[in-house]
Residue frames relative to the residue before (quaternion, step in Angstrom):
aa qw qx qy qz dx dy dz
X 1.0000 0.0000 0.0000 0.0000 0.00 0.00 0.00
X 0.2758 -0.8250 0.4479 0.2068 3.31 -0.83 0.78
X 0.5053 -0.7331 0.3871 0.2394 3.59 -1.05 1.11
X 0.3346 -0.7365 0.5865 0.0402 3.55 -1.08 1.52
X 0.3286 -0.6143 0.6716 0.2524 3.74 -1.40 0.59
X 0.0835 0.7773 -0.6185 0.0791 3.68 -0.86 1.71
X 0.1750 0.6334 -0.7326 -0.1776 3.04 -1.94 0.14
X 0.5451 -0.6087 0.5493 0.1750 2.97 -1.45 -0.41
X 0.0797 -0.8103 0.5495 -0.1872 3.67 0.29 1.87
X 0.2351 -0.6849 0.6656 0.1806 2.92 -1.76 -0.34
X 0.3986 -0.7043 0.5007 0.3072 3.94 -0.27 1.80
X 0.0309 -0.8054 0.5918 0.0117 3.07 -1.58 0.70
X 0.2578 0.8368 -0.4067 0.2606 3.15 2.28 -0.01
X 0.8458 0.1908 -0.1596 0.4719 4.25 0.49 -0.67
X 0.2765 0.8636 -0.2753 0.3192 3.37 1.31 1.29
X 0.8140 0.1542 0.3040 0.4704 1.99 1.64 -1.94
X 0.0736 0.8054 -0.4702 -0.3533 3.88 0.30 -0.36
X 0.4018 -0.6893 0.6008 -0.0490 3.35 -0.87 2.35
X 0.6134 0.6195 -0.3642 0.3277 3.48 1.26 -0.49
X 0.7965 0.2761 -0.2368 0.4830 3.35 1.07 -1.02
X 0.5171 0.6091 -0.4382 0.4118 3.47 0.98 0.35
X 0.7396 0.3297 -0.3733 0.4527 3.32 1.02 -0.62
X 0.2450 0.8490 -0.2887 0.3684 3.53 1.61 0.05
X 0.8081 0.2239 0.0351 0.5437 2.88 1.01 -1.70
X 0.5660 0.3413 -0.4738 0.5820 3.45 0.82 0.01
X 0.4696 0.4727 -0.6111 0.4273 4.30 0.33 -0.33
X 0.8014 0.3832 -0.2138 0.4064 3.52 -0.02 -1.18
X 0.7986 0.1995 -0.3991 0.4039 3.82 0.54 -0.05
X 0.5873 0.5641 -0.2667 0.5155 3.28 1.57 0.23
X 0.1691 0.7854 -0.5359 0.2594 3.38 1.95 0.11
X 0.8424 0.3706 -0.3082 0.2410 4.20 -0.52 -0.74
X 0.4444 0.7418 -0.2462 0.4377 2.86 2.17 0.04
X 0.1423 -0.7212 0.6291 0.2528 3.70 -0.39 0.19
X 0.0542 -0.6960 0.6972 -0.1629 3.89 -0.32 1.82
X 0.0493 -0.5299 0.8245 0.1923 3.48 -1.74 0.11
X 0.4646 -0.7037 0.5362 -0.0379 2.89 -1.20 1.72
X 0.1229 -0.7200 0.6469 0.2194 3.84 -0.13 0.78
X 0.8089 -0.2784 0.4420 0.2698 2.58 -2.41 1.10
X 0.3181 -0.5523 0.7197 0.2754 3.57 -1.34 0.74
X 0.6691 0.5292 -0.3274 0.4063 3.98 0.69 -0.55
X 0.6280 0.4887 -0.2848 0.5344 3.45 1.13 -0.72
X 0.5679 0.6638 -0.4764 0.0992 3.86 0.51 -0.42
X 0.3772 0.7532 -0.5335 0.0763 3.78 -1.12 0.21
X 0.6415 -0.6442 0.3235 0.2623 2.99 -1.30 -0.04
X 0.1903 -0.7920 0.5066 0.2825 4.00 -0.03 0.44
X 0.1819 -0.6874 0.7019 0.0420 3.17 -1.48 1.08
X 0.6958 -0.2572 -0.0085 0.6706 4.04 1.44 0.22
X 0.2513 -0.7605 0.5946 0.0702 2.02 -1.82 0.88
X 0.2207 -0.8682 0.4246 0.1311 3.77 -0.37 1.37
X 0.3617 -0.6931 0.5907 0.1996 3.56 0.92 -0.86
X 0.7515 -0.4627 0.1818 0.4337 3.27 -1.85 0.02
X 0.0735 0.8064 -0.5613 0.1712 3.61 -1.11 0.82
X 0.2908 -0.7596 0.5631 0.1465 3.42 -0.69 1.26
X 0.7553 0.5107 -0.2517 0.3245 3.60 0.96 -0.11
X 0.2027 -0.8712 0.3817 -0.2328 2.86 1.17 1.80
X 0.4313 0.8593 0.0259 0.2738 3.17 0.82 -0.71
X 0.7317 -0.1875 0.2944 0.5855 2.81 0.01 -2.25
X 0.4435 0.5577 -0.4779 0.5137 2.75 1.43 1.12
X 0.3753 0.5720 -0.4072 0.6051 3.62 1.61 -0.08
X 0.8469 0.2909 -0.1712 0.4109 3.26 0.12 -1.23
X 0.4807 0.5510 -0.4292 0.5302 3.43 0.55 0.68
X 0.5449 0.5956 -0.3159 0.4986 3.47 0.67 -1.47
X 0.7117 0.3849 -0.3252 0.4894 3.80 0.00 -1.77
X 0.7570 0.3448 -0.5035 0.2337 3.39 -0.37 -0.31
X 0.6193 0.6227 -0.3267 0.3492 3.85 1.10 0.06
X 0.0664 0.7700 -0.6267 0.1000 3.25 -0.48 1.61
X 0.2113 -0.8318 0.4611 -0.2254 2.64 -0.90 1.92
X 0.5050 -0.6595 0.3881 0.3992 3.86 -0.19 -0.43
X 0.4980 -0.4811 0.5077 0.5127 3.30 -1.35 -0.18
X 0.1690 -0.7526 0.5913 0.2354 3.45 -1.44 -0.06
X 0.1455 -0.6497 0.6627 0.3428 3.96 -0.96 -0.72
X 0.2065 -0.8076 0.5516 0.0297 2.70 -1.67 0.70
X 0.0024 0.9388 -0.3359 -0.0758 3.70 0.44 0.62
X 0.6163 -0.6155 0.3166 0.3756 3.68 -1.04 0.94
X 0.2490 -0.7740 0.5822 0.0071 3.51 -0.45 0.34
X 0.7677 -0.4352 0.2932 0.3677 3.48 0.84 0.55
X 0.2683 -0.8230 0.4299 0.2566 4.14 -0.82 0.04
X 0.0602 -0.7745 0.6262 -0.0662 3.76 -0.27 1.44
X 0.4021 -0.6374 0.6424 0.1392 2.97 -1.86 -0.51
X 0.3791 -0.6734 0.6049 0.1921 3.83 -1.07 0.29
X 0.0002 -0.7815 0.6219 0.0503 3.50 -0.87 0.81
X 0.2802 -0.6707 0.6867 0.0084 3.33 -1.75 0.91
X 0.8485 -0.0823 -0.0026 0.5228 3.72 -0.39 1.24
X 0.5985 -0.6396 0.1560 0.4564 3.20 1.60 1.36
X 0.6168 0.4426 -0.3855 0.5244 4.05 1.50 0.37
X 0.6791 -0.5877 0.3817 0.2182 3.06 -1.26 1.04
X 0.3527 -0.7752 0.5228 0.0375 3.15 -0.67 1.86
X 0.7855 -0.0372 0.1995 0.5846 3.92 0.41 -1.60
X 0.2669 -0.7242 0.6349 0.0356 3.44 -1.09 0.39
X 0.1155 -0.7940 0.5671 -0.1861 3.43 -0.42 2.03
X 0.2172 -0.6181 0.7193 0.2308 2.62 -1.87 -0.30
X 0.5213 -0.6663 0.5252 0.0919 3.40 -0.73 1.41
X 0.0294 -0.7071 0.7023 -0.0766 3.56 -1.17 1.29
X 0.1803 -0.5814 0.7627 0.2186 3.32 -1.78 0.85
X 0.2574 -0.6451 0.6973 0.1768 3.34 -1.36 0.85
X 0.6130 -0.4433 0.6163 0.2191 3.23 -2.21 0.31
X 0.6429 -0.3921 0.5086 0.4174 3.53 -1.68 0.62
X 0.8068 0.3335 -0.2673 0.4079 3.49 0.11 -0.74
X 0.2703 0.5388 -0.5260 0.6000 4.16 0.86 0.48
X 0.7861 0.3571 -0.3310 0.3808 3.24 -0.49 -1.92
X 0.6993 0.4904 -0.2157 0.4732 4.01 0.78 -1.05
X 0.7907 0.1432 -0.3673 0.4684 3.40 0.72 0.51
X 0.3449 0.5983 -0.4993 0.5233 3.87 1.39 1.00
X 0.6848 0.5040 -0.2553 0.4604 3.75 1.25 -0.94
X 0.7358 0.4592 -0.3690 0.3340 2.80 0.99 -1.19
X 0.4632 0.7256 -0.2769 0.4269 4.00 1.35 -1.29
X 0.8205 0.2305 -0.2640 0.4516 3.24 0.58 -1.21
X 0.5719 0.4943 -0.4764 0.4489 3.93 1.10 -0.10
X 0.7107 0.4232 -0.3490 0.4404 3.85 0.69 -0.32
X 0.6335 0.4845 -0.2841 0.5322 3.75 1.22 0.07
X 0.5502 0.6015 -0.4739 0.3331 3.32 1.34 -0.18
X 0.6091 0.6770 -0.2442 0.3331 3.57 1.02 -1.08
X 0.6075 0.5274 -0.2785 0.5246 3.22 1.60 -1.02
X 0.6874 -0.3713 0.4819 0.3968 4.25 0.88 -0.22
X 0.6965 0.5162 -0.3546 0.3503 3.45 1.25 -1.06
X 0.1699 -0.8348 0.4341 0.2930 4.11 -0.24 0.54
X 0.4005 -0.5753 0.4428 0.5590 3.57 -1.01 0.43
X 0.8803 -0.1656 0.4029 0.1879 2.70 -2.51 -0.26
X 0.3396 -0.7453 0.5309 0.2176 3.22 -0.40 1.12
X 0.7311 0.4360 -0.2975 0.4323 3.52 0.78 -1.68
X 0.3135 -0.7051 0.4643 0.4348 3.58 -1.16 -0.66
X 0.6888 -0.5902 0.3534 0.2289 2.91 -1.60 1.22
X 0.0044 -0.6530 0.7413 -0.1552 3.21 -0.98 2.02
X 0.3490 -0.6535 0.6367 0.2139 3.88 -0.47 1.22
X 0.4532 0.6361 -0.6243 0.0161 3.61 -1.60 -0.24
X 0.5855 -0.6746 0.4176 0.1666 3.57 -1.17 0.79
X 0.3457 -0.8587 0.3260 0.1921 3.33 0.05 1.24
X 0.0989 -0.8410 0.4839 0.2206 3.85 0.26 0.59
X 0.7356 -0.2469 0.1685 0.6079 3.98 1.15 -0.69
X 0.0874 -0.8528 0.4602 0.2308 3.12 -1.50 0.19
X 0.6171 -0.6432 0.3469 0.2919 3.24 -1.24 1.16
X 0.4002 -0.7042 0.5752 0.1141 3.34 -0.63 1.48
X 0.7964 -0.1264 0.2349 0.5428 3.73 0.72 -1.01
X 0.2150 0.6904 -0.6728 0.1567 3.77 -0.62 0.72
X 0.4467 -0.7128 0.5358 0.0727 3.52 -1.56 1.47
X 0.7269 0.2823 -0.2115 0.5892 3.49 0.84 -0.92
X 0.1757 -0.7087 0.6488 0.2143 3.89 -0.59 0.99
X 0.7542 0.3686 -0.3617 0.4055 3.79 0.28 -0.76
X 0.5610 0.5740 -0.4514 0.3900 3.53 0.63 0.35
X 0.7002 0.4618 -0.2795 0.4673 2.98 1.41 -1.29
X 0.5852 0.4734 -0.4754 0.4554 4.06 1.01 -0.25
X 0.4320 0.6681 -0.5068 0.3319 3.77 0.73 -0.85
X 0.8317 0.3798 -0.1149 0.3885 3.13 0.40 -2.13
X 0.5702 0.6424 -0.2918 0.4207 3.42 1.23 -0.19
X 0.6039 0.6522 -0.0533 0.4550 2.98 1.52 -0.96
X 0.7400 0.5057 -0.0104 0.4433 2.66 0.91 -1.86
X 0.5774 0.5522 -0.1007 0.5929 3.52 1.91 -0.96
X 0.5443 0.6189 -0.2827 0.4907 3.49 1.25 -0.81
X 0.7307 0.4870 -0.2201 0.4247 3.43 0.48 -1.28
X 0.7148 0.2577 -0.2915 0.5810 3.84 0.62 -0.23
X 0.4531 0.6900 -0.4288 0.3671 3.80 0.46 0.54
X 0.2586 -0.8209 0.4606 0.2169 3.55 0.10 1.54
X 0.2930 -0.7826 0.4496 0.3154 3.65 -0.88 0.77
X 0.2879 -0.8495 0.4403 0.0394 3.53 -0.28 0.86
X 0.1995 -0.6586 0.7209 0.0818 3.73 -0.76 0.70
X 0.2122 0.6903 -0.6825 -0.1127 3.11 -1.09 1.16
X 0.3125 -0.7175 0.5232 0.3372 3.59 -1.50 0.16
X 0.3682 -0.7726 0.5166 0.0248 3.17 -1.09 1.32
X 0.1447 -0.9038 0.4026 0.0109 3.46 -0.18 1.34
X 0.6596 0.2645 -0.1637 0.6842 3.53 1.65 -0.40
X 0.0047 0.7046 -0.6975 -0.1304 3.41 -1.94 -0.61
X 0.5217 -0.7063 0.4474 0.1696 3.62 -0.89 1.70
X 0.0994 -0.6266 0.7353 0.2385 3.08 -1.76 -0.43
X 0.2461 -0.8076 0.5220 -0.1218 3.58 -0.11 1.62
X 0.4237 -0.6540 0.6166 0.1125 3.17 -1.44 1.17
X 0.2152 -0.7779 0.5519 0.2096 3.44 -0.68 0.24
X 0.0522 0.8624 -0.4839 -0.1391 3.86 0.31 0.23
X 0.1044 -0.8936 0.4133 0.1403 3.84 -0.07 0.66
X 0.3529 0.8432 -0.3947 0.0938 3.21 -0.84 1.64
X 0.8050 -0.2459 -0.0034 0.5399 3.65 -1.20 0.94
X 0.8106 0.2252 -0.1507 0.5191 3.60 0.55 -0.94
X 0.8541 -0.3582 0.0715 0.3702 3.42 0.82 0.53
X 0.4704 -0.5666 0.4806 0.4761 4.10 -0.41 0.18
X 0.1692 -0.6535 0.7355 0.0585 2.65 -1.91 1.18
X 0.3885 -0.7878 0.4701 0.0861 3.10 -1.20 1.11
X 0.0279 -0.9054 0.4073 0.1165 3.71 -0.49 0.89
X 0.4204 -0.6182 0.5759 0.3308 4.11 -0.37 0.85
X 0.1359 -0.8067 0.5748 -0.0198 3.08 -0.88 1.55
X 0.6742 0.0922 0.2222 0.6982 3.40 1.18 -1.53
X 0.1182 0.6704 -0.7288 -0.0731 3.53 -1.14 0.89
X 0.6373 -0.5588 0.5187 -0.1120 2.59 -1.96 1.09
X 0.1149 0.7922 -0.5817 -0.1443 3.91 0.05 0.47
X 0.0278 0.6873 -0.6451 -0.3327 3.48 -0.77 -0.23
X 0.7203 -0.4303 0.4515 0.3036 3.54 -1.89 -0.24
X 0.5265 -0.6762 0.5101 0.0734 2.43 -1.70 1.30
């Protein structure tokens, strides 16, 4: 069997329009060097597994999890840094009791399979791009900032959750619906 790059997200591509937000940060973030994610690719990760032949019975795990709906709400637009320079540019989500209760649950039903949880702790947000290289850090929070403020905060309610290929290439990862997931209403 041949090994696949997985995680487990949640589509968010007709939620939202990701187009003109990333619109506007391209253009006020123009001196930045950013790779800009796919407005088609957008969503939220709830794990991440990586390469794995065991595709499978990781499907079959998944089905047995019956979980709730959840909401999820914007929280504003930030960024991640790595050696104190700006790594990725998000958008920040508070999750519900019931998010947190199906991240736990995924990773207790994947443990059995070899797969370990998450070292870090689980902080959801929606990747928008990531900064290959920027010189001026306080310019780049200004504009981050400055972009933040006109961002509508949005509750959304979130009724399924995927298992996703990851395909990596030159012009960017394609993403493939492997397994959906309903949870309850």
């Amino acid at each position: 069997m041949e090994s696949k790059r997985l995680f487990i997200g949640v589509n968010l591509v007709d939620r939202f329009d990701f187009n003109s937000l990333i619109y506007i940060l391209k253009k006020e973030l123009a001196w930045c060097d950013i790779k800009w994610v796919n407005p088609f690719n957008i969503h939220l990760t709830i794990k991440f597994i990586g390469d794995t032949k065991l595709f499978e019975k990781i499907t079959n795990q998944l089905n047995f999890i019956k979980k709730s709906s959840f909401d999820i709400n914007f929280d504003g637009l930030s960024y991640f840094s790595r050696d104190s320079l700006p790594s990725t540019v998000h958008i920040e989500t508070l999750i519900s009791d019931n998010c947190l209760k199906l991240y736990t649950e995924i990773e207790n039903k994947l443990l059995p399979l070899g797969l370990d949880k998450d070292s870090r702790c689980f902080k959801p947000h929606i990747t928008l791009g990531r900064v290959k290289q920027c010189s001026d850090v306080k310019r780049f929070k200004d504009a981050i900032a400055k972009i933040d403020q006109t961002i509508e905060k949005l509750k959304i309610n979130i009724c399924d959750f995927i298992l996703f290929e990851s395909i990596l290439k030159p012009q960017g990862p394609e993403y493939r619906v492997l397994q959906k997931y309903n949870l309850e209403s």
